[in-house]
TIFIPA-55548 format. One line per field, with one value per residue (C-alpha): residue number from 0; x, y, z; residue in one letter. Coordinates in steps of 0.5 Angstrom, whole numbers, plus 2048, in hexadecimal, padded with zeros to 3 digits. Last residue first. Example, Ala and Ser with C-alpha at 12.3 -4.5 7.8 and 13.67 -1.06 7.14 Angstrom:
! TIFIPA-55548
k: 1 / 0
px: 81B / 819
py: 7FE / 7F7
pz: 80E / 810
r: s / a
! end
This chain:
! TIFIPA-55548
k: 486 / 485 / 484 / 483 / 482 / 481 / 480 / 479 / 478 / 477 / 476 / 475 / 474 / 473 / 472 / 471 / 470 / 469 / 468 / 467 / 466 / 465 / 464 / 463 / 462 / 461 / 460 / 459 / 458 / 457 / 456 / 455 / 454 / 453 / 452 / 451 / 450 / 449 / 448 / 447 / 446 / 445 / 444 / 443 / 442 / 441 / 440 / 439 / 438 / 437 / 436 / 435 / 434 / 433 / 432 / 431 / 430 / 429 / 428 / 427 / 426 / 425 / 424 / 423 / 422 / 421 / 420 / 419 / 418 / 417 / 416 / 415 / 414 / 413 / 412 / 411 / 410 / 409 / 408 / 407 / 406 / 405 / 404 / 403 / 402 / 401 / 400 / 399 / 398 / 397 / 396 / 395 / 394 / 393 / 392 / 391 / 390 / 389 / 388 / 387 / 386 / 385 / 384 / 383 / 382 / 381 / 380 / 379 / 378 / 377 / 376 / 375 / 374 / 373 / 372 / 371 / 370 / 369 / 368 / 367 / 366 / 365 / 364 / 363 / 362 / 361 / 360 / 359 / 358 / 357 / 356 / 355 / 354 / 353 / 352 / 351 / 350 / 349 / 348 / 347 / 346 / 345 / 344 / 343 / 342 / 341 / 340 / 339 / 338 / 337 / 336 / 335 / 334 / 333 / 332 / 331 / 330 / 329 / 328 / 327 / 326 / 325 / 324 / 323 / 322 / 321 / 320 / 319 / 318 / 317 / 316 / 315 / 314 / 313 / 312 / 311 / 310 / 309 / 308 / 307 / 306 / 305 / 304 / 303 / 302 / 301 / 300 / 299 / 298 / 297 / 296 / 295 / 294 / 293 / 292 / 291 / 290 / 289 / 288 / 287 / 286 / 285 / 284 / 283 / 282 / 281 / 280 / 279 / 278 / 277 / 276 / 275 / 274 / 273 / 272 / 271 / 270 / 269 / 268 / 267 / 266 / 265 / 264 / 263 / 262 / 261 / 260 / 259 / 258 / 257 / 256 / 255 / 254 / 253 / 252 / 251 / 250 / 249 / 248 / 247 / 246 / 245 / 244 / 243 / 242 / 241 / 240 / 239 / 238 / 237 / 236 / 235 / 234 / 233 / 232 / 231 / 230 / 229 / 228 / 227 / 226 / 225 / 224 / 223 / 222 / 221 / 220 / 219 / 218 / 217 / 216 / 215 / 214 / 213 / 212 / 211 / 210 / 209 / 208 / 207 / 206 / 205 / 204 / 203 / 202 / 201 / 200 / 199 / 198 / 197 / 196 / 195 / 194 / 193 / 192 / 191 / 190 / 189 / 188 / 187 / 186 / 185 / 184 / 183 / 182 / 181 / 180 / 179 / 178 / 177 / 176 / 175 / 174 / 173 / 172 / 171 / 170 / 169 / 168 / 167 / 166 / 165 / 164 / 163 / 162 / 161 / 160 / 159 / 158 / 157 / 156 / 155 / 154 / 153 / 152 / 151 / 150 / 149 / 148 / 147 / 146 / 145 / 144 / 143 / 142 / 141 / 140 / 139 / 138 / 137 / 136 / 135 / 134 / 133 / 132 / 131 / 130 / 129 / 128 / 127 / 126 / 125 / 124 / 123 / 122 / 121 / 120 / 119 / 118 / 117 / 116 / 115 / 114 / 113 / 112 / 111 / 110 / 109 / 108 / 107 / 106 / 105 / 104 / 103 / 102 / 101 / 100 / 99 / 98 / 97 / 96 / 95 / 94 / 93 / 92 / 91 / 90 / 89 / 88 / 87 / 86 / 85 / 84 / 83 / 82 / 81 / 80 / 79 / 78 / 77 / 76 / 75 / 74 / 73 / 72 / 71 / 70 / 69 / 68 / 67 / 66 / 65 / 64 / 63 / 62 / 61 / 60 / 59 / 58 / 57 / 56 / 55 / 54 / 53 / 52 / 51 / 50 / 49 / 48 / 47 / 46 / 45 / 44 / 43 / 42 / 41 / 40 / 39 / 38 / 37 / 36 / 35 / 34 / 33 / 32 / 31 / 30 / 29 / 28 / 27 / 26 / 25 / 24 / 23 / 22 / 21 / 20 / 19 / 18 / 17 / 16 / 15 / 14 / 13 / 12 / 11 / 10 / 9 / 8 / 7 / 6 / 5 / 4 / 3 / 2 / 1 / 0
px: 708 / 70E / 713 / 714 / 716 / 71C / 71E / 71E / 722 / 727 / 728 / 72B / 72E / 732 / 733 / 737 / 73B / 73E / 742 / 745 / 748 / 746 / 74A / 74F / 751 / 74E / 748 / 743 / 73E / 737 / 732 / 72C / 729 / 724 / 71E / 723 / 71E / 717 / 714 / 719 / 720 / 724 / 72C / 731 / 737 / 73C / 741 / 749 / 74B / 745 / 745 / 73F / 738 / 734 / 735 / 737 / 740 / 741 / 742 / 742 / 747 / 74E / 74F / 757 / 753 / 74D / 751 / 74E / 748 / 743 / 73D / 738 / 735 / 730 / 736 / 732 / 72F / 735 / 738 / 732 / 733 / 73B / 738 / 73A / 73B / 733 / 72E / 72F / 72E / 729 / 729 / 724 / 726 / 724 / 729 / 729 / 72E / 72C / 728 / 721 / 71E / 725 / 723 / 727 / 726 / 726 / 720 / 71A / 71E / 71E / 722 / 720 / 725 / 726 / 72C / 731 / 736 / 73C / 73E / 73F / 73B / 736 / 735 / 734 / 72F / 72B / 72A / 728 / 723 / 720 / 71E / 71C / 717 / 715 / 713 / 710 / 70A / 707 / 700 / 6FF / 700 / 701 / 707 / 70A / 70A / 70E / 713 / 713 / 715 / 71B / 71D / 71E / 721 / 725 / 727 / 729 / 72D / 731 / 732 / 735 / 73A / 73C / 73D / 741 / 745 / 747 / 748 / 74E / 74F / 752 / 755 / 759 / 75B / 75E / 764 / 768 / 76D / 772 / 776 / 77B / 77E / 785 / 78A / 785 / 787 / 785 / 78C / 78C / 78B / 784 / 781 / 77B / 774 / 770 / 76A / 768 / 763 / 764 / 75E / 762 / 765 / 768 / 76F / 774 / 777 / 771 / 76D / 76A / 762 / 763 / 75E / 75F / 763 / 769 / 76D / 76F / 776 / 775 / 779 / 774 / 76E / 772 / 773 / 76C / 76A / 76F / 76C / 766 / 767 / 76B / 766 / 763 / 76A / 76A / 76E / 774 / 77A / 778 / 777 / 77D / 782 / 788 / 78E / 78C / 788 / 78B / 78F / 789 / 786 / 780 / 779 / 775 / 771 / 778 / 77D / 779 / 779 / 780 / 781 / 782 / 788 / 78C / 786 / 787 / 781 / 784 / 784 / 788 / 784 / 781 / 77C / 779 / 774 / 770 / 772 / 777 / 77C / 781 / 781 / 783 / 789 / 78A / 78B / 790 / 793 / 795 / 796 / 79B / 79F / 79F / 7A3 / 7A8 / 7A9 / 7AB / 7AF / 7B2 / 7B9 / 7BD / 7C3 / 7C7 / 7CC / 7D2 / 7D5 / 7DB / 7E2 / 7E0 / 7E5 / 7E4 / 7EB / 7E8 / 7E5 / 7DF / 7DA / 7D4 / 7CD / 7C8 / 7C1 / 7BF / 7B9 / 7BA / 7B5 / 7B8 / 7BA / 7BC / 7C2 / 7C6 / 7CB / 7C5 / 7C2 / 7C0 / 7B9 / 7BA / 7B6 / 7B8 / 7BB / 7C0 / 7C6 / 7C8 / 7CF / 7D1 / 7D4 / 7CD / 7CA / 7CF / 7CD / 7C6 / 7C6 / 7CB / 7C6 / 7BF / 7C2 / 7C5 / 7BD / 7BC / 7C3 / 7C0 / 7C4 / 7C9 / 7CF / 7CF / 7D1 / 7D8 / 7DC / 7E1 / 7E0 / 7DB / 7DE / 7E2 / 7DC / 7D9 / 7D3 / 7CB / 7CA / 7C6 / 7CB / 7D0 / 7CD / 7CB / 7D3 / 7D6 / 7D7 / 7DD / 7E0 / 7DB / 7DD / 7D9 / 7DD / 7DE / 7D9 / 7D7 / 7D1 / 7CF / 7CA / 7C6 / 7C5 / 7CC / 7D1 / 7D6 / 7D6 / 7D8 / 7DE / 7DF / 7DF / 7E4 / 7E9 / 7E9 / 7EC / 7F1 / 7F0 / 7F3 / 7FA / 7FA / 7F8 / 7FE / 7FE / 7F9 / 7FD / 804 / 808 / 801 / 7FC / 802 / 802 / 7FB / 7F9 / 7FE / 7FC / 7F5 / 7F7 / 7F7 / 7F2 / 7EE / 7E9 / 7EF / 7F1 / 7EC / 7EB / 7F2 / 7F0 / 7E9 / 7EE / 7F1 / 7EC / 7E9 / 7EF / 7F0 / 7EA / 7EC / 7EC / 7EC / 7EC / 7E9 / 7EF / 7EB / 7EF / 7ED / 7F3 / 7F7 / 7F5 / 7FB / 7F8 / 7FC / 7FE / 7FD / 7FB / 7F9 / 7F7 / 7F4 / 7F0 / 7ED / 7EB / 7E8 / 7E4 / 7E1 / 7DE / 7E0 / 7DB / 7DF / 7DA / 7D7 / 7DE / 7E1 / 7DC / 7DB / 7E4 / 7E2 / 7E3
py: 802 / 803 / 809 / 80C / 807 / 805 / 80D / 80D / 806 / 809 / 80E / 809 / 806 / 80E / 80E / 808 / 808 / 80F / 80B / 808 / 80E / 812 / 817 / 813 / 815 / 81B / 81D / 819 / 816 / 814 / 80E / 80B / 805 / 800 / 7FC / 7F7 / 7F2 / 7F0 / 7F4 / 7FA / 7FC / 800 / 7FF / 804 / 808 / 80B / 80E / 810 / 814 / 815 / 817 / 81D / 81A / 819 / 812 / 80F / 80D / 808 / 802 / 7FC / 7F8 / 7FC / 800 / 803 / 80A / 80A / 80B / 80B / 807 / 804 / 800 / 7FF / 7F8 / 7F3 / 7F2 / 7F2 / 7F8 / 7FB / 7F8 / 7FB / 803 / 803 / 800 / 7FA / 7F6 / 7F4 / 7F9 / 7FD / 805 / 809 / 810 / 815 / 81D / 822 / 821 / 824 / 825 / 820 / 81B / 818 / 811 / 80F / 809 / 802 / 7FD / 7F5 / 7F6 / 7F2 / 7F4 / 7FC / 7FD / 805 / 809 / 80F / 814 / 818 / 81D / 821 / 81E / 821 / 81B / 820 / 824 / 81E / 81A / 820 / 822 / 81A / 819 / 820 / 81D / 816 / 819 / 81E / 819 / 815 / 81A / 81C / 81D / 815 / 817 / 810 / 80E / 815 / 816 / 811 / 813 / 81A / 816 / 813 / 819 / 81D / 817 / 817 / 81E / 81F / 819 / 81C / 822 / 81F / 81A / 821 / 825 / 81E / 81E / 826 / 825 / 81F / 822 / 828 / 824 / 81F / 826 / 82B / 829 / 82C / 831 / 833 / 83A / 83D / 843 / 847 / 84B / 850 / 854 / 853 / 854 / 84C / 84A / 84A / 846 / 849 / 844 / 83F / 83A / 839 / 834 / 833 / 832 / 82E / 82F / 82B / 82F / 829 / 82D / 82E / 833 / 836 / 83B / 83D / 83C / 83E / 83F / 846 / 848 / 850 / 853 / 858 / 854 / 84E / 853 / 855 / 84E / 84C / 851 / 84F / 848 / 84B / 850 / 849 / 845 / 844 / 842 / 83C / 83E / 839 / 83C / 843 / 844 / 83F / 843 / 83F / 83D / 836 / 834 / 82F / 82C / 82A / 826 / 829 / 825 / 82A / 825 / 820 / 825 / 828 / 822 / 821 / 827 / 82E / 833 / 83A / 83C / 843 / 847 / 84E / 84E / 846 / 840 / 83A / 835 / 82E / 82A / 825 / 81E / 821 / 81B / 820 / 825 / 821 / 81E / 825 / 827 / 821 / 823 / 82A / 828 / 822 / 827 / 82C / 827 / 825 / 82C / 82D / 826 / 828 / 829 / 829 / 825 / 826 / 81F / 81E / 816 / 815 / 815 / 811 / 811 / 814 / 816 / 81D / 81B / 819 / 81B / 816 / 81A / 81A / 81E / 81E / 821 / 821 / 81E / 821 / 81D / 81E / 81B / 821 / 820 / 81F / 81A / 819 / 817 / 815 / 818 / 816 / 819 / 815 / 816 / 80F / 80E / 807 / 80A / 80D / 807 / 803 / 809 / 809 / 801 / 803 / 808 / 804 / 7FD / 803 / 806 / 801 / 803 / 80A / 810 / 815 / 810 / 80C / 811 / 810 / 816 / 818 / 820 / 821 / 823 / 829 / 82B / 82C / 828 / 828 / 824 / 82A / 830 / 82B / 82A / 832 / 832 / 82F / 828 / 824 / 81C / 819 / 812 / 80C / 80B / 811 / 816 / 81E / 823 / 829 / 82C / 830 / 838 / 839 / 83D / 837 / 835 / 83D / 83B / 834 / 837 / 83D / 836 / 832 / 838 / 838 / 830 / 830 / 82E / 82C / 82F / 833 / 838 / 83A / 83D / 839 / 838 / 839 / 835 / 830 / 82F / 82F / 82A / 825 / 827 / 826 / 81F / 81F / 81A / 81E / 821 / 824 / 828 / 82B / 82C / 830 / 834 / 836 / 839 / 83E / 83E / 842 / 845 / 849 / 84C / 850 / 84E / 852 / 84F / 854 / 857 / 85E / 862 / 85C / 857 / 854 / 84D / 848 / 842 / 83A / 83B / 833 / 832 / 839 / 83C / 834 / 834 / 83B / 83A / 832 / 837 / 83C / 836 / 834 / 836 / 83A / 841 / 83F / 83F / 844 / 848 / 847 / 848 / 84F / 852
pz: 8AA / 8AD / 8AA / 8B1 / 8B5 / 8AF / 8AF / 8B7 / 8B5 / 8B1 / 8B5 / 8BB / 8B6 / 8B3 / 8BB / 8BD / 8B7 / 8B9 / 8BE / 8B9 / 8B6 / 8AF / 8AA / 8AA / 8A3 / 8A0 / 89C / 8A1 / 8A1 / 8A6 / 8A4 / 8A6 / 8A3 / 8A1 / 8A3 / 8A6 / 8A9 / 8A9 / 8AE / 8AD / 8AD / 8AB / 8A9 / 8AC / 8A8 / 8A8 / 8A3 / 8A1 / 89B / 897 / 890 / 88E / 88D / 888 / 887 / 88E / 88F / 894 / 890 / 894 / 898 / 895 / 89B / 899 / 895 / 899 / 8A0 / 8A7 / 8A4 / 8AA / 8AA / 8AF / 8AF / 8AA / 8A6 / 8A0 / 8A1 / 8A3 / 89C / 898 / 89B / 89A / 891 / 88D / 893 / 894 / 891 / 88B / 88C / 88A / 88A / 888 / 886 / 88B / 891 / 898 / 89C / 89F / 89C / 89C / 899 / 896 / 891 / 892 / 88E / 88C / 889 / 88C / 893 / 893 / 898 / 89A / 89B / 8A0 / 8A0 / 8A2 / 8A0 / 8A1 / 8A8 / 8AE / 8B2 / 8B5 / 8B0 / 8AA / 8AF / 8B1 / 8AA / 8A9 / 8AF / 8AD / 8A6 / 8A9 / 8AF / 8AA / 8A5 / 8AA / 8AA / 8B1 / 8B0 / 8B0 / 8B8 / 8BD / 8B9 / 8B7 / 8BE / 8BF / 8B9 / 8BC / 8C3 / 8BF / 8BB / 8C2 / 8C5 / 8C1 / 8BF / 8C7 / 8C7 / 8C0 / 8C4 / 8C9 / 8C6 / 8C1 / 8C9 / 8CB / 8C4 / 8C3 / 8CC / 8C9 / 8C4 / 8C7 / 8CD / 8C6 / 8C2 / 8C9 / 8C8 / 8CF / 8CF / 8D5 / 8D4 / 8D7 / 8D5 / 8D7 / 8DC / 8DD / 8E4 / 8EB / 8EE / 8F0 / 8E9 / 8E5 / 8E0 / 8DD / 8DD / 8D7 / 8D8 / 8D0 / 8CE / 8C8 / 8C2 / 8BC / 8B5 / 8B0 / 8AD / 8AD / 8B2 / 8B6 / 8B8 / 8BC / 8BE / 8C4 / 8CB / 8D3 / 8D7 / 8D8 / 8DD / 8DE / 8E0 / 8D9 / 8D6 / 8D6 / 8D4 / 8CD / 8CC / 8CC / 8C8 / 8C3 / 8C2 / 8C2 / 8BC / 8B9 / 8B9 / 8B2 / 8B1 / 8B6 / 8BD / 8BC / 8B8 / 8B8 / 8C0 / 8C1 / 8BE / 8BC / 8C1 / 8C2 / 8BD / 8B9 / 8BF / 8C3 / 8BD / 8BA / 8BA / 8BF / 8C2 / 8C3 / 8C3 / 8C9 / 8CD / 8CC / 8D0 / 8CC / 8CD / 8CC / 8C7 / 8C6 / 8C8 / 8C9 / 8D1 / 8D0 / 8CF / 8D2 / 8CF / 8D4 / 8D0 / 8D5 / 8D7 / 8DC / 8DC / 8D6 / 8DC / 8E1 / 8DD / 8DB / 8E2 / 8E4 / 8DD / 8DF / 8E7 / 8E3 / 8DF / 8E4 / 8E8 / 8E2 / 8E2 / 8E9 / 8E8 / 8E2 / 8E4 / 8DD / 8DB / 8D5 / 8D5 / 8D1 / 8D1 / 8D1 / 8CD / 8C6 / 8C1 / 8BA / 8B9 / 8BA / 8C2 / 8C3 / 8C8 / 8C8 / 8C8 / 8D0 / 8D0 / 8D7 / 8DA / 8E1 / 8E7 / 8EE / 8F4 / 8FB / 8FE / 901 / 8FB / 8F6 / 8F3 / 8EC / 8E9 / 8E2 / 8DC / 8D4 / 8CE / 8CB / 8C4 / 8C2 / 8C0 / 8C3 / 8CA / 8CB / 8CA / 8CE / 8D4 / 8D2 / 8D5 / 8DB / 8DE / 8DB / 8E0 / 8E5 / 8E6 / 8EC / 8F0 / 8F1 / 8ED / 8EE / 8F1 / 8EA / 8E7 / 8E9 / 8ED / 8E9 / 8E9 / 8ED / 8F3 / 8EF / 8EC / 8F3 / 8F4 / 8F6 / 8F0 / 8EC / 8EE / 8EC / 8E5 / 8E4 / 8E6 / 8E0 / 8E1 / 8DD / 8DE / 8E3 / 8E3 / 8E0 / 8DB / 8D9 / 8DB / 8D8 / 8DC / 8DA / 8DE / 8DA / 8DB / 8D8 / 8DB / 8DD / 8D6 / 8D3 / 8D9 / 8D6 / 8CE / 8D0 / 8D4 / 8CD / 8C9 / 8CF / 8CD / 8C8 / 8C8 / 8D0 / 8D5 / 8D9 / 8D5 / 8D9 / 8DE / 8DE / 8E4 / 8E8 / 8E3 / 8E4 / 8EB / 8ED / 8E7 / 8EB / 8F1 / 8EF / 8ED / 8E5 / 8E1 / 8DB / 8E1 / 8E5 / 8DF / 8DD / 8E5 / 8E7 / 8DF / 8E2 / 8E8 / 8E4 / 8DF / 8E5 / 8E8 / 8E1 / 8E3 / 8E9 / 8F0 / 8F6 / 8FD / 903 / 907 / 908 / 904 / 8FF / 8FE / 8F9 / 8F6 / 8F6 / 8F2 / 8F4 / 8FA / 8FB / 901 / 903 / 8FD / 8FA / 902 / 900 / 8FA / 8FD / 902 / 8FD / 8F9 / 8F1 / 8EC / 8E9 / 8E8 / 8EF / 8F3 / 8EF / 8F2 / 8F8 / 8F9 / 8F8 / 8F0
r: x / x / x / x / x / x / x / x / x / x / x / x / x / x / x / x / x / x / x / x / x / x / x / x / x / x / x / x / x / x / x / x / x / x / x / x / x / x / x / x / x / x / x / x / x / x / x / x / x / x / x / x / x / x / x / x / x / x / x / x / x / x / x / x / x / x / x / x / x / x / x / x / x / x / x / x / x / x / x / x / x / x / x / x / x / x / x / x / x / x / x / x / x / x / x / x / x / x / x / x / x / x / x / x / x / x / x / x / x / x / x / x / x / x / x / x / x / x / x / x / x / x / x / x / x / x / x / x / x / x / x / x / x / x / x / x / x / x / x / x / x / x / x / x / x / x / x / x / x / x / x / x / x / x / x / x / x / x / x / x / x / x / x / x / x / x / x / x / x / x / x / x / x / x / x / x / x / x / x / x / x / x / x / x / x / x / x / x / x / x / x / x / x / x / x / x / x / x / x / x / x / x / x / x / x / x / x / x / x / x / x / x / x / x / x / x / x / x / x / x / x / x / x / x / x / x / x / x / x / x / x / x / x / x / x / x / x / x / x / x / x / x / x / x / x / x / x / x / x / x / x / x / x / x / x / x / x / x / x / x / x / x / x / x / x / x / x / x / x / x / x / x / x / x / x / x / x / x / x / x / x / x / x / x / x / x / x / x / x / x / x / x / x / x / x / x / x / x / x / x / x / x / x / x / x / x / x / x / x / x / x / x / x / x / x / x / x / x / x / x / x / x / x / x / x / x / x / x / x / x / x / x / x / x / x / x / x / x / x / x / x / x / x / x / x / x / x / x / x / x / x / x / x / x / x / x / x / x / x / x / x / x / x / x / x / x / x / x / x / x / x / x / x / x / x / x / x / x / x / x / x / x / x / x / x / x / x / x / x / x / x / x / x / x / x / x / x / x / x / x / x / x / x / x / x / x / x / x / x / x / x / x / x / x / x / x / x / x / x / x / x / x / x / x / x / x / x / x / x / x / x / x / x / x / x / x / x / x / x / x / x / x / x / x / x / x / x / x / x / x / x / x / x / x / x / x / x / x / x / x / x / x / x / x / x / x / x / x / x / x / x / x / x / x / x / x / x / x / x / x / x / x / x / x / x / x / x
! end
């Protein structure tokens, strides 16, 4: 091998051989027809034995003269062995760097390649010459820890010989001997400055990404979840690493949407974005109308490395028009009950029946409840008899006045009354004869000339079934029905 190599698989600068050949003549090589140095292997334990040796405390002319009468025999009892387990060290990928008392004692030549030293340089210099003054108090604390049995793991920026610095993964154990007596501390040090770098671009990224209030999704070309935002965990109610890897068409699209969701696949790898509407699911199975903006990701080529996906519960937008076209209608229904209540006035041919009969259908459509009715407060009896119902019933009902009864205690209130749930609502009993159980109800009183002439009522088989701004409308009806019922 050219004297180069020898260089590189020491450790040891293509000067300082040179110098040892001519200040020492320590290795002969013979020459190349062109008069080129050539070394062969045994040049190599050769010289990592001069360095061996330098490191347990010999001066280079010292360690020079023995390897020179000696060979390898040179090094201790053992230390041949020793020698093979320093070349394997000088072939890691890792710096390997070994202090005692704050001395260099072993670095391998991944570790002299990151200082910007040779081997030999390194050898005995303090640690202390690799990091900045402020970084000495945790420096000599983990060397105590170190000394007293503690296996580290920690980043430290270390200089360079030209200056520059470099953030290292270090991973530092104590070395001991076999009687069990500590000979420094070893360090497995890697350059992690690229990766600490990308770290950072990555969580910059996911930062912004988590800031977005919408829900951001991306995926491979076959649909494998690689990540999701906090907003996403939050609409979807998966934790990130429960979904990464699994296929986000199965996982999220609502099984009745399995064709859609499909549908939508198969156009996104065609190179095509997607918006519009897919029925989702959640984790714990409930479902929701999403708005989904989705399109390919392409690499500098134009090919497809992946999905992405922004999604957006569409349940509060939709209830909000459902409530605004509902609020519509029911004006609409108001003032059309309310002039036929006017002209029901003015022309006996117009019955009140009607009027009351229409006011309870459109009470029950517009509310969403599953019936309503109309009852009349009997005074003498203490009672309320229903004068129209919807759907309809045949059979009479009476029910008590006062709080016996959900229509008595509106009465009595004088003001619209809402139940959100009959099983925790214990002020009356919500239950009307002939009718099936109710869950949640409303109801407003009617007023006539002399008071409370009776009550309208809407109910519900399911809980919050109603909401407060229904109140405003079942009173508003209440009162065509109470027009329409004077003498």
């Amino acid at each position: 091998m050219r004297i180069g190599e020898l260089a590189r698989r020491t450790g040891v600068g293509v000067s300082t051989l040179r110098a040892w050949e001519i200040r020492f003549q320590f290795l002969e090589p013979e020459r190349s027809p062109a008069g080129h140095r050539i070394y062969v292997e045994a040049d190599i334990d050769r010289v990592d034995a001069v360095i061996r040796l330098v490191a347990e405390g010999l001066t280079l002319p010292a360690a020079i003269a023995r390897v020179a009468n000696m060979g390898t025999g040179a090094l201790p009892d053992g230390e041949g062995e020793a020698l093979l387990y320093s070349q394997i060290l000088h072939a890691a990928d890792q710096g390997v760097w070994v202090s005692l008392n704050g001395r260099t004692r072993y670095a391998n030549r991944r570790m002299a390649e990151l200082l910007g030293y040779s081997v030999e340089e390194l050898v005995a210099m303090p640690v202390v010459d690799f990091v900045d003054s402020e970084a000495l108090p945790a420096l000599k604390e983990r060397g105590e820890q170190t000394r007293a049995g503690k296996l580290l793991h920690f980043t430290q920026n270390l200089r360079r010989a030209d200056g520059s610095t470099f953030l290292a993964e270090i991973t530092t154990t104590p070395l001991r001997n076999t009687a069990g007596r500590y000979q420094g501390g070893v360090a497995l040090v890697c350059d992690i400055t690229d990766r600490n770098q990308a770290d950072t671009h990555a969580r910059l990224r996911a930062t912004l990404l988590d800031s977005i209030g919408e829900a951001v999704a991306a995926a491979t070309p076959d649909a494998k979840v690689v990540y999701i935002n906090a907003a996403a965990e939050r609409l979807l109610g998966w934790r990130a690493a429960d979904v990464i890897g699994r296929d986000g068409r199965t996982l999220f699209a609502a099984p009745e949407a399995s064709e859609d969701a499909e549908r939508i696949h198969s156009s996104l790898i065609k190179g095509e974005r997607y918006s519009g509407r897919l029925k989702m699911s959640r984790r714990d199975g409930t479902r929701f109308e999403a708005h989904l903006t989705s399109g390919p990701v392409l690499d500098e080529e134009g090919s497809l490395v992946g999905l992405v996906a922004v999604i957006s519960d569409q349940t509060e937008r939709d209830q909000l028009d459902h409530d605004l076209q509902t609020r519509e209608r029911q004006a609409e229904t108001l003032a059309l009950l309310g002039a036929q209540a006017l002209r029901q006035r003015m022309d006996p041919a117009v019955a009140a029946t009607l009027i009351v009969t229409e006011a309870v259908e459109a009470t029950r459509r517009l509310l969403g409840a599953d019936r309503a009715m109309v009852l009349d407060l009997i005074a003498d009896a203490n009672e309320l008899h229903a004068r129209a119902a919807s759907p309809q019933i045949d059979e009479r009902i009476v029910v008590p006045a006062g709080s016996r009864s959900f229509a008595g205690y509106i009465a009595l209130a004088r003001k619209v009354v809402i139940v959100e749930n009959t099983e925790y609502d214990r002020r009356f009993d919500a239950s009307t004869p002939a009718v099936a159980p109710t869950a949640s109800a409303i109801g407003a009183p009617i007023f006539g000339p002399g008071g409370i002439v009776g009550v309208l009522t809407a109910e519900s088989s399911t809980p919050n079934g109603f909401h407060r701004v229904d109140a405003h409308f079942i009173q508003e009806m209440a009162n065509i029905v109470g027009f329409a019922l004077l003498d």
